[in-house]
Every structure is written in C-alpha cells, then in structure tokens.
N, C-alpha and C positions, 0 to 999 in steps of 0.2 A: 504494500500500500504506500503509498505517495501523497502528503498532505501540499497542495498548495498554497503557500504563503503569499505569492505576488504573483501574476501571470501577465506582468509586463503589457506592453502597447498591444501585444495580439498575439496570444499562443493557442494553437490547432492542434487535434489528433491529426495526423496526415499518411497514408500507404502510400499503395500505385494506383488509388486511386478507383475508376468507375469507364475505365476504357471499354467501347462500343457499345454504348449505351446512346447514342446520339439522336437516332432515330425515333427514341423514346422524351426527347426533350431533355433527358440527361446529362450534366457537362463532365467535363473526365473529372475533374480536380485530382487529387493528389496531391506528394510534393512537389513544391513551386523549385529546388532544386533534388533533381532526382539523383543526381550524382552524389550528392552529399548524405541526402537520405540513407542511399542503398548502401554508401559506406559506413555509414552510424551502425546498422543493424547486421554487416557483418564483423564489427569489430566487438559488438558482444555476443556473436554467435546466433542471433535471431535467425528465424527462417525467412526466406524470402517473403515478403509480402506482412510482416507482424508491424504494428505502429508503433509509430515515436513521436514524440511533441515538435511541431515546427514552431519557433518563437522566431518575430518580427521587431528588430531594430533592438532588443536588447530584454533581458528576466528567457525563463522564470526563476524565482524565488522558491524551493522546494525544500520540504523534510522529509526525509524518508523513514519509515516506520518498521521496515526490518531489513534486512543485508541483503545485495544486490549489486551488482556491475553496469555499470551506467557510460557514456560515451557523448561525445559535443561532437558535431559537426559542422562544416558552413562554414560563416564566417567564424569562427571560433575552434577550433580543433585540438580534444584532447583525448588521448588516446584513452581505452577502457580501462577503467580504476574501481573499486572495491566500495563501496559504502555500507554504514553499519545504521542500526535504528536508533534515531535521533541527529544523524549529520544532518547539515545544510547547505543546499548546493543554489550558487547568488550567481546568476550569469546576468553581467553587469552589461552597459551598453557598449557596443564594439563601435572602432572606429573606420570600420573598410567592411562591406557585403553587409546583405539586410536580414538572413537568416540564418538561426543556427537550430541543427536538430540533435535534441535527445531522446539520444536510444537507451533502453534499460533490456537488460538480459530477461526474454521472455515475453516481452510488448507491453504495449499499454492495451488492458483489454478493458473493452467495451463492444455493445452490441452494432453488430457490420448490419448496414442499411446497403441492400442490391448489391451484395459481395463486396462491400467496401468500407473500414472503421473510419475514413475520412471527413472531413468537416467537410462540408461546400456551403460557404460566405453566401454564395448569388442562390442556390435553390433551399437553401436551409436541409438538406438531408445529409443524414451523421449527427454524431453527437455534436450541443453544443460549442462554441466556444470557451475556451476554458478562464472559470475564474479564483480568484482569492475564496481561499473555502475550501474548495472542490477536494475532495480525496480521491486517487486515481488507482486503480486496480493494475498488478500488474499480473499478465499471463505466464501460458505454458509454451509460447512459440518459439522454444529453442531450438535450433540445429544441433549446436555442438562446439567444440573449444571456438571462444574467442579468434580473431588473425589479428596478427600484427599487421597492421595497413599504417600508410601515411598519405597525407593530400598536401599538396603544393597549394603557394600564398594565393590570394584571388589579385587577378589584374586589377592595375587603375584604372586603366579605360578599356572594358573588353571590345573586340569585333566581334558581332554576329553572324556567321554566312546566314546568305539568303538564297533562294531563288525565288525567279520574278513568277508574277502571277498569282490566282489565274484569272486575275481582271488588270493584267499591266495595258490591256487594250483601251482603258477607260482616261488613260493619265495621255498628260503631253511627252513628247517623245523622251525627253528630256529627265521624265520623273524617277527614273530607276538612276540614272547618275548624280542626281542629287542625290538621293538617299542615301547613295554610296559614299559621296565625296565631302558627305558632312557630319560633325559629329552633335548628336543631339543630346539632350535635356531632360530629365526624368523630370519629372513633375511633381510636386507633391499629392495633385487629384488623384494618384494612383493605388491600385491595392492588388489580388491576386485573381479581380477578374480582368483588368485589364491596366497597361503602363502607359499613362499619357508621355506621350513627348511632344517637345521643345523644339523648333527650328525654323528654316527657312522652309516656307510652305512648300507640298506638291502638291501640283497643277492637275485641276480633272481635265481632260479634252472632253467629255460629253455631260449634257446639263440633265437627261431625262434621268429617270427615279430607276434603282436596280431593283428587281423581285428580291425577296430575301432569300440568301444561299447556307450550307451549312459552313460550319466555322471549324477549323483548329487550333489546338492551342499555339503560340508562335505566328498564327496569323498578323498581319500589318493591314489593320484597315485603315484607311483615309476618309473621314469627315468632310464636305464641303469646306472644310476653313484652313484642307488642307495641311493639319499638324495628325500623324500618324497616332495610332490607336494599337498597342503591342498584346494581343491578346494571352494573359494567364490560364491556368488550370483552370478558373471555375468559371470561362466567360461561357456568353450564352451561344447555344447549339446551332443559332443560324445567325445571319444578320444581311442587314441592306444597305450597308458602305462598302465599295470598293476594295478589294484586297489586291494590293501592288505586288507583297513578298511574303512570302515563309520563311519563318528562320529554321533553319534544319536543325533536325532533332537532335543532333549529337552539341547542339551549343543550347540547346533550353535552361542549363544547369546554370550557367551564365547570364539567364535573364531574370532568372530565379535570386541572383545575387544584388541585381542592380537597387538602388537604395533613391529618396530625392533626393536631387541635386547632381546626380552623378549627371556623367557624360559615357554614351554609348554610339559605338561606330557600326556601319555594316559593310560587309562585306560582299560581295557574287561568291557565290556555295560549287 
C-alpha cells in the first residue's frame, strides 16, 4: 500500500494504454512517454503492460506502508532501490523534461477499464486522477529479477521526425519547410490531449470546411490561425483540422518530455 501525501501539479495511473479502440470513440492514452515508462517497469521487474504513476512537472509526495522496490523515470532517473514501511519518497520539481514515472515492483493495481489501468484526462475512463489522501494498492505483476538498465540525459531542444501528410495537400507549398526550418514554442495551453505550439504561422491553401477524419497520437493538426496543434495520448479519435505531419512513432517518447516554454524542432522522418 502506498499513502499519498502530495500528488503534485498532475499524477496519473498510466500502461500502454487502450490501442485500437478508435472506432469505438476510444482514445489510446497511455504513457505520454512510452520509452521511459517501459523502462521504469523493467527495472523493477514488472511484467509488461502493469502501471506506474506518471507525474507532470514535479511530486508525488508518497509513504509507503510496507517494503517494496520502486524506480523514477523521465525526466528524473533513479535506478531500483528498496523501500521499507514508513519511508518517504519527495520527487521535487525537475529542471529539464515534464514527466517522470514511478514504477513499484508489482504495479499499481487498480480496476482496468476496456483492458487498460490508465487515466484518460479527455474521456474520463480509468481511475481517477490521483490525489493527496489516496492510498494506492500495489499488485502481483511481477516478471522476475529487477535489470540493471540506464537512460541517457533528455535533449535541450529535441527534433521530431515527421512525415508529411495526409492532408499536406490543404497547406501552401511552402508549409512542410516551414515547419521544418523553425523551431517552435510549447505553450503553456497544453496538456496530454494535445501540445499547443508557438511560431510563425502555416498557411492553409484551401478555405472550405474538412469532414472530420480519424486522429493519431503525434498527429500535427493546423487550426485556421495556422499555429500547429501536436496531438497527445488522450486526444480525441477524429477531428476536422488539417493534419500537415506525423511525428513517427519511435520519437513520441520525446514529445512526451517537452515541458512550457520549451523549444521543439522537426525534422523529415
């Protein structure tokens, strides 16, 4: 058991999520950086797929109530260490990446809503979000020994690859090298259904209304006012603005990190 003491600006249960479900109105969510996640849970041995707390920009504040092995990932990385009943584990706010995930040996269990313990912010299915109070149950989803892993520092300013499409026919010729050749602006309007950014506008070439299409996560849609729109884990399953790019999937983990104020580049995937 796990008492919450602080649950900081935003901490979530978070797996892999609710992939193909879309058709159902479903969004995938999961973790917002999947690479860190999958690393937390096997540095304490978790099995594939068991949850860990994702916290945003800094906490939580936790006591833990009997002995256990615990792990930080994200912006934050500490390898798996021993806790006994009654430590307290203070994860303060970091100065580089916007999440860090804790894994504890066994998961954080709670009842999985359509195969998945996840939060999802935009449709409300999953457990709540987590508060000061909350006592958290921890499972049985072990694998087996701990691995010693390690993760490298997060960049300053990551590149994204993209590929264009599949509405780059909607923008001015011109719209995919801008996006490329500039580095934009997290916003602070942003959260883990979508990353507002910052820049010098791209330009639609046509004015009539688009049907609404289905969405994925890393989509880049364009609003009329022309400032992209980076779509998260929990965004919604279709939409009716133009998408220019996808950021390919092997760099999500990376969007997953970006914080406001930062600066993010892209690149041709």
């Amino acid at each position: 058991m796990i008492e919450v003491l602080d649950s900081g600006p935003l901490t979530t249960v978070q797996d892999r999520g609710r992939p193909g479900l879309a058709h159902l109105g479903v969004p995938p969510s999961g973790a917002a950086d999947p690479r860190a996640y999958e690393l937390g849970s096997r540095l304490v041995g978790n099995r594939p797929g068991a949850a860990s707390l994702e916290s945003t920009l800094g906490g939580p504040k936790l006591r833990f109530l009997a002995d256990g092995v615990v792990a930080l990932t994200g912006a934050e990385h500490w390898p798996a260490f021993e806790v006994a009943p009654g430590d307290i584990l203070d994860v303060e706010p970091y100065a580089r990446g916007a999440r860090v995930y804790l894994s504890v040996r066994g998961g954080i269990d709670v009842e999985p809503v359509l195969g998945s313990r996840s939060t999802d912010l935009m449709s409300g299915l999953g457990p709540p979000v987590v508060r000061p109070g909350d006592v958290l149950r921890v499972g049985d989803e072990v694998a087996g020994a701990p691995e010693p892993l390690s993760a490298g520092p997060l960049p300053a300013e990551p590149a994204l690859r993209v590929v264009a499409g599949p509405r780059a026919d909607w923008f001015a010729p011109q719209a995919l090298a801008s996006l490329t050749s500039q580095a934009w602006r997290m916003s602070t309007s942003s959260n883990r259904i979508g990353i507002r950014l910052e820049g010098e506008p791209l330009e639609w070439a046509r004015s009539e209304e688009l049907r609404s299409e289905g969405l994925v996560t890393g989509a880049l849609q364009v609003p009329p006012n022309g400032q992209p729109i980076l779509l998260g884990p929990d965004h919604p399953t279709t939409g009716g603005y133009p998408v220019l790019a996808v950021v390919c999937s092997d760099d999500l983990w990376l969007m997953g990190q970006l914080r406001p104020g930062d600066r993010v580049r892209f690149a041709s995937g």
